[in-house]
C-alpha positions in Angstrom: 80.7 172.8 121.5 77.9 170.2 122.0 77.7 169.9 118.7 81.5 169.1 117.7 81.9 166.0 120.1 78.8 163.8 118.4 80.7 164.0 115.3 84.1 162.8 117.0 82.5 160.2 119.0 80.4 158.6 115.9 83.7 158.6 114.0 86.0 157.1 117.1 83.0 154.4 117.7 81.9 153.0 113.5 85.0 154.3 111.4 86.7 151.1 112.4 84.1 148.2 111.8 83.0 150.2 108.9 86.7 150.1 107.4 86.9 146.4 108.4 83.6 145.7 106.6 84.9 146.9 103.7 88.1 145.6 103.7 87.6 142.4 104.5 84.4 142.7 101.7 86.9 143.9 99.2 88.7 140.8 99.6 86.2 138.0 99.5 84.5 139.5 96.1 88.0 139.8 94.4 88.9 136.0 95.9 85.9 134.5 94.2 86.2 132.1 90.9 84.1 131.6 88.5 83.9 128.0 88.0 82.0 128.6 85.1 84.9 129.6 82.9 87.2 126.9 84.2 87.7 124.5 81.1 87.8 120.8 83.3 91.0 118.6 82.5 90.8 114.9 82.2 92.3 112.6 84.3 95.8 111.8 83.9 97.6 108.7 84.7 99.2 110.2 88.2 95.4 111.3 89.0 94.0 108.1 88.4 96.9 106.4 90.5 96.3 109.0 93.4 92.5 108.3 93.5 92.7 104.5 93.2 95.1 104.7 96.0 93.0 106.6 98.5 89.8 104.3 97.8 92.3 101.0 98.3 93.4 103.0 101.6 89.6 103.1 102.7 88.9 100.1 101.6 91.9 98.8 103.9 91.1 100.7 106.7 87.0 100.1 106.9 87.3 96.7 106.3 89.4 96.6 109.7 87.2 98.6 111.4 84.7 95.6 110.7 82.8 97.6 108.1 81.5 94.9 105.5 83.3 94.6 102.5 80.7 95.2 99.6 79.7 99.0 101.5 82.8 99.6 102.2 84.1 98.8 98.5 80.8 100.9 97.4 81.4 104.0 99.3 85.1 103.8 98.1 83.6 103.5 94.4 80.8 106.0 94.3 83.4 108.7 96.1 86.6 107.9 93.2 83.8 108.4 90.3 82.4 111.9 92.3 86.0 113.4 91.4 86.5 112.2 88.3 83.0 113.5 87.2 83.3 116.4 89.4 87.3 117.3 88.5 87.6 116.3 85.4 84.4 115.8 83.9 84.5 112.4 83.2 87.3 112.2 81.1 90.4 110.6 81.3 93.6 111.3 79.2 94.4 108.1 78.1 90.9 107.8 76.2 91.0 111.4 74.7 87.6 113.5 74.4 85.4 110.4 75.2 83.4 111.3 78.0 83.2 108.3 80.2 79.4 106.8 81.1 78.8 106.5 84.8 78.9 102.5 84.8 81.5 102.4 82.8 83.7 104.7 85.4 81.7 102.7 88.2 83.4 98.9 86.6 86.6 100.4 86.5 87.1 102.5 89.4 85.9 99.3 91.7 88.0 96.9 89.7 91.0 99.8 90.2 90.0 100.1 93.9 90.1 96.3 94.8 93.4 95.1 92.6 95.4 97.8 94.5 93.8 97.1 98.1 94.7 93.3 96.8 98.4 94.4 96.9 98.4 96.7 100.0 95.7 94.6 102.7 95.3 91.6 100.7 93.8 90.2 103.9 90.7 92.3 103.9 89.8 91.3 100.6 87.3 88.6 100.9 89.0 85.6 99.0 86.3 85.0 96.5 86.5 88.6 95.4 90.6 87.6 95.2 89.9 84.6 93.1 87.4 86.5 90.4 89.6 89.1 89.9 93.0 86.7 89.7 90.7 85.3 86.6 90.3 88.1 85.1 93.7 89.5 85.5 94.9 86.5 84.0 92.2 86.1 81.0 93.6 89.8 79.9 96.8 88.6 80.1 95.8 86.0 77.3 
């Protein structure tokens, strides 16, 4: 009789972590991706508009919070060109298969960041930086 409890008890007392290990193991292998075999899309137009508008919404924002313009303009930069290297590669639709050099995305991502923080906080952009890029704006026009 001795015997026949053990076998009860050990069953009563691991059967259920045991069945939660491997349930809940089951799951996270077949909820993995493989990354590897993900083919990256470039940037489209709505992405681009998305991503300049978040770093012109930090821009606003840290430049109230007394953070100085040129980091927080930096930090707002370097993090739009992350996700377009890191989503999509480096490449946006507009410019088809061309792959995008880092300073290249770096120009236009800050130029992006500050025109659209000019039109949402134009008070926290310092009026210099306002004047440079009116001149610009306005020599493209041409």
């Amino acid at each position: 009789m001795i015997i026949n409890l053990y076998p009860k008890k050990f069953l009563k007392i691991f059967s259920l972590p045991v069945i939660l290990y491997l349930t809940l193991f089951d799951i996270a292998i077949s909820n993995r991706e493989i990354k590897a075999d993900k083919k990256l899309q470039a940037a489209t137009e709505k992405d681009l508009y998305l991503y300049k508008g978040m770093g012109a919404s930090y821009l606003c924002i840290a430049s109230k919070a007394g953070i100085e313009f040129p980091k927080a303009v930096g930090v707002a930069t370097a993090t739009y060109v992350q996700v377009i290297e890191g989503k999509h590669g480096g490449l946006v639709k507009e410019l088809g298969d061309e792959k995008l050099e880092r300073d290249k995305l770096f120009a236009g991502a800050e130029f992006q960041i500050v025109t659209t923080a000019m039109q949402y906080c134009p008070d926290s952009v310092p009026k210099e930086v306002t004047k440079k890029v009116n001149k610009i704006l306005k020599e493209n026009e041409k």
